[in-house]
C-alpha positions as CSV (number, residue, x, y, z in Angstrom):
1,X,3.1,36.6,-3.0
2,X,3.9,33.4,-4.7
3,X,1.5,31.1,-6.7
4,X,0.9,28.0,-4.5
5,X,1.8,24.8,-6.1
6,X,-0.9,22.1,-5.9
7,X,1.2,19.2,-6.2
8,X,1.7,15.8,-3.9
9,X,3.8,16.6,-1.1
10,X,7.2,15.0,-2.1
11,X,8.0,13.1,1.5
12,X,4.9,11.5,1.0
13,X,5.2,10.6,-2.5
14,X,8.7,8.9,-1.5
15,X,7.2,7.1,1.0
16,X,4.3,5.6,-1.2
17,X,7.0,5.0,-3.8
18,X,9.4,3.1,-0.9
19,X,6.1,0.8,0.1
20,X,5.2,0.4,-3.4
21,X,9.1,-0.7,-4.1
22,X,8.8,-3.3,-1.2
23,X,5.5,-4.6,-2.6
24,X,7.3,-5.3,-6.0
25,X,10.3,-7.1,-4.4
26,X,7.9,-9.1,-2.6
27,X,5.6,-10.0,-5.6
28,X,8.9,-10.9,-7.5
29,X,9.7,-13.3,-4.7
30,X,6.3,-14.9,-5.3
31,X,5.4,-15.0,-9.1
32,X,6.0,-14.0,-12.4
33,X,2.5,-12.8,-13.1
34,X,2.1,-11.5,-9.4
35,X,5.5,-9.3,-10.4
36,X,3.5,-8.1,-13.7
37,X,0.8,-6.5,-11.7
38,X,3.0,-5.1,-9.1
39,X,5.0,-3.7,-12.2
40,X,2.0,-2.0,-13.5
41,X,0.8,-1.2,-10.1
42,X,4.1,1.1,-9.2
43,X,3.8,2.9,-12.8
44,X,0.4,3.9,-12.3
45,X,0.6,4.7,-9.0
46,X,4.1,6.2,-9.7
47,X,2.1,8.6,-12.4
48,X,-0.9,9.2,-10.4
49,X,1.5,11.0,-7.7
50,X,3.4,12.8,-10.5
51,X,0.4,14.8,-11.9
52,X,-2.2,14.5,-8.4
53,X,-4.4,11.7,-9.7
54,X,-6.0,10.4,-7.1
55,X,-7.9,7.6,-9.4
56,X,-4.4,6.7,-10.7
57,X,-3.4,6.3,-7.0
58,X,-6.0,4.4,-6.3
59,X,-5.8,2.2,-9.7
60,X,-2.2,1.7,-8.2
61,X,-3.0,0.6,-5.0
62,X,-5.4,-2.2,-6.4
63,X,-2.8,-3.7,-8.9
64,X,-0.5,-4.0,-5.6
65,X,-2.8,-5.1,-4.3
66,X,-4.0,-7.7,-7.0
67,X,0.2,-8.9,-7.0
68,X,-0.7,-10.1,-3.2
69,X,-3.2,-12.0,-4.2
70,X,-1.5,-13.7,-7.7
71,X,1.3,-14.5,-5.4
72,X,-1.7,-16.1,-2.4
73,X,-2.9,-18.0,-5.4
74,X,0.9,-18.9,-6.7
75,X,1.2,-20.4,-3.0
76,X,3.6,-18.3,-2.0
77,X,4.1,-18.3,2.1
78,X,1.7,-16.1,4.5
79,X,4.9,-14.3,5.4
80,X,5.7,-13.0,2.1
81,X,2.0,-12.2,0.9
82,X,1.7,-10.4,4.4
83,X,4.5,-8.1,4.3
84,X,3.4,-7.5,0.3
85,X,-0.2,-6.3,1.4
86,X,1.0,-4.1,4.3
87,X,3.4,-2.5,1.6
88,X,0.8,-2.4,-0.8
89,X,-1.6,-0.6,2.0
90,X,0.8,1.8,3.3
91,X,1.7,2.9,-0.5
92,X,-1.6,3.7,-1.0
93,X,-2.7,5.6,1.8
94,X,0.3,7.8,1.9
95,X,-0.1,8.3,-2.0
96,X,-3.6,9.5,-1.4
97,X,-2.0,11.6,1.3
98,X,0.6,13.1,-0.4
99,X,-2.4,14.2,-3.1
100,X,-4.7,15.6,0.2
101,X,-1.7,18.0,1.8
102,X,-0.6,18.8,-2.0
103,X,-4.2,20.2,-2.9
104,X,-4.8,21.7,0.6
105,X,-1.6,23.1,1.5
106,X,0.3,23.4,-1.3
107,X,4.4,21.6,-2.1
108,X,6.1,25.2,-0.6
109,X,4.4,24.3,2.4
110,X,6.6,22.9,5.7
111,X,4.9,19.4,6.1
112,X,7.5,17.0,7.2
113,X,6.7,16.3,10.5
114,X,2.3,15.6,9.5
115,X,3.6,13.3,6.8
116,X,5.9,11.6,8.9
117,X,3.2,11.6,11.5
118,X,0.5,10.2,8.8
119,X,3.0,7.6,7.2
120,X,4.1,6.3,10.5
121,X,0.1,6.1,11.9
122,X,-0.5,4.2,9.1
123,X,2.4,1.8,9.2
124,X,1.5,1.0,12.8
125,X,-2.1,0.2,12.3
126,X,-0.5,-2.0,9.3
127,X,1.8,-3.7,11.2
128,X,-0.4,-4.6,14.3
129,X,-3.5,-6.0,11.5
130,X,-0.5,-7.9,10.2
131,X,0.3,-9.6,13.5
132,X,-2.9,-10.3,14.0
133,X,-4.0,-11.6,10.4
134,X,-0.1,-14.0,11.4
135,X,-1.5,-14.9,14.9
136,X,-4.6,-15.6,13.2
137,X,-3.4,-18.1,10.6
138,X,-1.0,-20.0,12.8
139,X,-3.8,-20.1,15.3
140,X,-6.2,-22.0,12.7
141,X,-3.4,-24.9,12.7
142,X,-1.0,-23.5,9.7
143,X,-2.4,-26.2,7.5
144,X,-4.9,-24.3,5.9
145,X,-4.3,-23.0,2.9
146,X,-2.7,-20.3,1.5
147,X,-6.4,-19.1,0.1
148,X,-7.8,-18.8,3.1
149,X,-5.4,-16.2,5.0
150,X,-5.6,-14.6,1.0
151,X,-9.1,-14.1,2.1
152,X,-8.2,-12.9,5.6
153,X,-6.0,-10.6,3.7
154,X,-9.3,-8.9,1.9
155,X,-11.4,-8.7,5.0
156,X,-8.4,-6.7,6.4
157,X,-8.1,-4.3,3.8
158,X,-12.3,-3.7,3.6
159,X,-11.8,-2.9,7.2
160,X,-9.7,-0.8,6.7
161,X,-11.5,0.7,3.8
162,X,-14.2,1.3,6.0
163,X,-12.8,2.7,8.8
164,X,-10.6,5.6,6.5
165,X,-14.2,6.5,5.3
């Protein structure tokens, strides 16, 4: 019998890594100091799946987080900032995923299809708070500012927060 490697699951860690890639092109569209924290957000997050940290993950998540909001403050357009936070959300949650299958099931495992089935949960759920936070905005008249769907953007992701716990 073999020794069971406690690892991330690697779909899952591409996956976070692909989101977390999108969040940076999008924060590099926006700002130069939004790009910084993206930069530092896919390292650290980029680490914490390499060695199963889930605090790392996490630490991650928040810079890409914080790179949605530099670029919200930088004025960039509700479009860009909204596709930046899904991406930032979905490299998160599947990071964290990876690290939950890795310690539970081990890398030999066969975990395509739950991964797949995880990511693509979580990219739905993303995609229809986007719409919503979109229809939301233009609803209010488009001429508010770019602060105020920044804060829409954190209600979102507390929601979420709330409801993963």
């Amino acid at each position: 019998m073999s020794e069971v490697t406690r690892k991330p699951a690697l779909l899952s860690v591409s996956l976070s890594m692909v989101g977390a890639g999108v969040c940076l092109v999008a924060a590099a569209l926006s700002s130069t100091t939004a790009l910084s924290a993206a930069a530092v957000g896919v390292v650290v997050l980029a680490v914490g799946l390499l060695v199963g940290g889930r605090r790392a993950v996490t630490t991650g998540g928040v810079a890409l987080f914080a790179a949605v909001v530099f670029g919200g403050v930088a004025g960039s357009g509700p479009e860009l900032l909204l596709v930046g936070l899904l991406a930032a959300v979905f490299a998160w949650d599947v990071g964290e995923n990876a690290i939950g299958i890795g310690e539970q099931l081990g890398r030999e495992t066969d975990t395509n299809r739950a991964e797949l089935v995880h990511a693509a949960s979580t990219l739905s759920v993303g995609i229809v708070a986007t719409v919503l936070g979109y229809g939301a905005y233009r609803a209010a008249g488009g001429g508010q500012p770019v602060t105020a769907l920044v804060f829409l953007l954190l209600g979102v992701v507390a929601l979420v927060a709330a409801l993963r716990d």
